[in-house]
C-alpha positions in Angstrom: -96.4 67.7 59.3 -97.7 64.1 60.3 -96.9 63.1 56.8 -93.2 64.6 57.0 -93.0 63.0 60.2 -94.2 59.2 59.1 -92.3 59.4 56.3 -88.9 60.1 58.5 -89.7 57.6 61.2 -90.4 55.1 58.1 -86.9 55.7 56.7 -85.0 55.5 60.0 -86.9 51.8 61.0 -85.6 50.7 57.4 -82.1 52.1 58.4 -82.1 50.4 61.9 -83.7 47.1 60.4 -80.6 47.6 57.6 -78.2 47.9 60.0 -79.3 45.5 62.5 -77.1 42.0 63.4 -79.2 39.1 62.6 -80.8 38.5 66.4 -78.7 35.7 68.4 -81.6 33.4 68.3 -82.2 32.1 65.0 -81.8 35.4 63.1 -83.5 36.9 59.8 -82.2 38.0 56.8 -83.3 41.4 57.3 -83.5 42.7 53.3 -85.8 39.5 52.5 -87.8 40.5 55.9 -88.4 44.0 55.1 -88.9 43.9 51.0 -92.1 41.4 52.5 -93.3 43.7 54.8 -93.3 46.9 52.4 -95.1 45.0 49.9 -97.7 44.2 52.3 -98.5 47.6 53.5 -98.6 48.6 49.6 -101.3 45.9 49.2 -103.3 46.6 52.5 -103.1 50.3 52.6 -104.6 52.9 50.1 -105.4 55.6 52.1 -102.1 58.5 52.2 -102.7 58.2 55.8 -102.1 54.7 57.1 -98.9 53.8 58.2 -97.6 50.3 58.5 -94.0 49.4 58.8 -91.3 47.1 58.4 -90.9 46.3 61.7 -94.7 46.3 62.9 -94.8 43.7 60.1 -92.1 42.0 61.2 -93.1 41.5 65.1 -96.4 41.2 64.4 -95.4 37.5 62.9 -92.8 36.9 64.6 -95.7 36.5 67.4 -97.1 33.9 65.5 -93.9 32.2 63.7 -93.4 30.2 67.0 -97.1 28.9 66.9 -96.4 27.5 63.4 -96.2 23.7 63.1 -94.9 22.0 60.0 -95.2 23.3 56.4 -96.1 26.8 58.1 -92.9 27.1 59.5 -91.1 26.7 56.0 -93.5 29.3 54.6 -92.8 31.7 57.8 -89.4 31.1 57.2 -89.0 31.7 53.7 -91.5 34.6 53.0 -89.2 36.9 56.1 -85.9 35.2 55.6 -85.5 33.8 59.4 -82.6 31.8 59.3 -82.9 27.7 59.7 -82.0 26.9 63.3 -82.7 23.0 63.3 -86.4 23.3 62.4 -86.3 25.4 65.7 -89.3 28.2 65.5 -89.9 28.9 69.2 -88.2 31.8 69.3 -89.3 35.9 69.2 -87.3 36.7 66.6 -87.3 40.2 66.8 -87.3 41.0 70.5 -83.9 42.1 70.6 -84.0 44.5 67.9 -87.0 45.7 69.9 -85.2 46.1 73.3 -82.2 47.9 71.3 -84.2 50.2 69.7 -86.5 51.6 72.6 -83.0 51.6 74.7 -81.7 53.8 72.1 -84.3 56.2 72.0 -85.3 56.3 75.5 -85.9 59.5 76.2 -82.4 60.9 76.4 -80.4 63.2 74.0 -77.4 61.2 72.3 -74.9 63.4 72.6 -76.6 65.1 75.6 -76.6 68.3 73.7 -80.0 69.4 74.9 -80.1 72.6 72.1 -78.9 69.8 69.3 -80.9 67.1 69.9 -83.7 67.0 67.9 -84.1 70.5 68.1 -85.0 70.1 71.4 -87.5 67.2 71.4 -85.6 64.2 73.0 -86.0 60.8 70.9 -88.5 58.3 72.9 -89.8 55.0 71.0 -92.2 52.9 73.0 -93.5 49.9 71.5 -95.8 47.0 72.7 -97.3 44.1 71.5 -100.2 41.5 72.5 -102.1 38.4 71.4 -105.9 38.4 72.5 -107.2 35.0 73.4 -111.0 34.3 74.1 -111.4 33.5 77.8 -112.5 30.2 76.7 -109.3 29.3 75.1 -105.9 28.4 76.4 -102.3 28.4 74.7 -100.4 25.6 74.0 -97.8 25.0 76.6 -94.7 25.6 74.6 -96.4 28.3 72.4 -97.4 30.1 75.9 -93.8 29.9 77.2 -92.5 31.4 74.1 -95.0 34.3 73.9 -96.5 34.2 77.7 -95.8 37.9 78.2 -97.3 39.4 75.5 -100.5 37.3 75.6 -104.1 38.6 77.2 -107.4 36.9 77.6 -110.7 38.6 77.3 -114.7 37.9 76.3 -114.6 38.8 72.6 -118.4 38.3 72.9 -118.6 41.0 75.0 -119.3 44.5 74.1 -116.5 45.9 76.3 -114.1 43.8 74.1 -113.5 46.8 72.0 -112.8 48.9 74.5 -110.7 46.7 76.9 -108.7 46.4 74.2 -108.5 50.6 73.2 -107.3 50.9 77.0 -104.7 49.0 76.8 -103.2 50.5 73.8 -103.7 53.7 75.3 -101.6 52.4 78.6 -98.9 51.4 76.8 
């Protein structure tokens, strides 16, 4: 069933990513973005049960695309297709397709045929990402104000760090 399940959920990210407007700020050339980030998970995954996909990929660097600086960027921007905009990198470029997506599948029945909808189970997508900094480290300024929200400090030489961590996956 879980198999059945990741395999659907795998084809309708593809779908939405295929169908997706480049985002407003910058934008990606979505077939480039996701061809990269299904070979990755066929290189870094061998087990039937892991599950990566094209968006996880795809948000996880757009976290660190704005933290790029010189040839880095170029790379970035060539390997997922984000569009040139004036050597401008500080951007999140997928957090619009982000916010569309969990609107869309919010909890709520399309049509609002309760019987039709899913056969009864209403759509909800929640998704949530983070950068873990060492307590003794700081962002760059612009870097910060780019990705301030999604960033978290912590003690990684503490033995909690695991588990700080686990809980706030499990919150989300």
């Amino acid at each position: 069933m879980i198999a059945k399940n990741t395999a659907a959920i795998t084809t309708l990210l593809n779908l939405l990513l295929l169908t997706q407007p480049a985002a407003s700020s910058g934008g990606v050339d979505s077939i480039q973005h996701r061809l990269f980030s299904d070979q990755l998970t066929s290189q870094i995954y061998s087990n039937p049960n892991e599950f990566s996909s094209a968006l996880g990929v795809s948000m996880a660097f757009s976290l660190v695309y704005p933290g790029s600086t010189n040839g880095a960027v170029d790379e970035i921007r060539t390997v997922f297709g984000y569009l040139n905009d004036d050597n401008n990198n500080m951007q999140l470029v997928w957090e619009e397709v982000s916010t569309s997506l969990t609107t869309r599948a919010d909890g709520a029945c399309v049509d609002g045929d309760e019987e039709r909808c899913y056969g009864g189970i209403k759509p909800l997508l929640s998704i949530a990402n983070s950068i873990w900094i060492d307590d003794g480290d700081a962002l760059n300024a612009d870097y910060e104000a780019v990705v301030g929200k999604y960033s978290q400090q912590i003690d990684f030489q503490s033995t909690d760090s695991p588990t700080v961590v686990n809980q706030w996956v499990n919150n989300q």
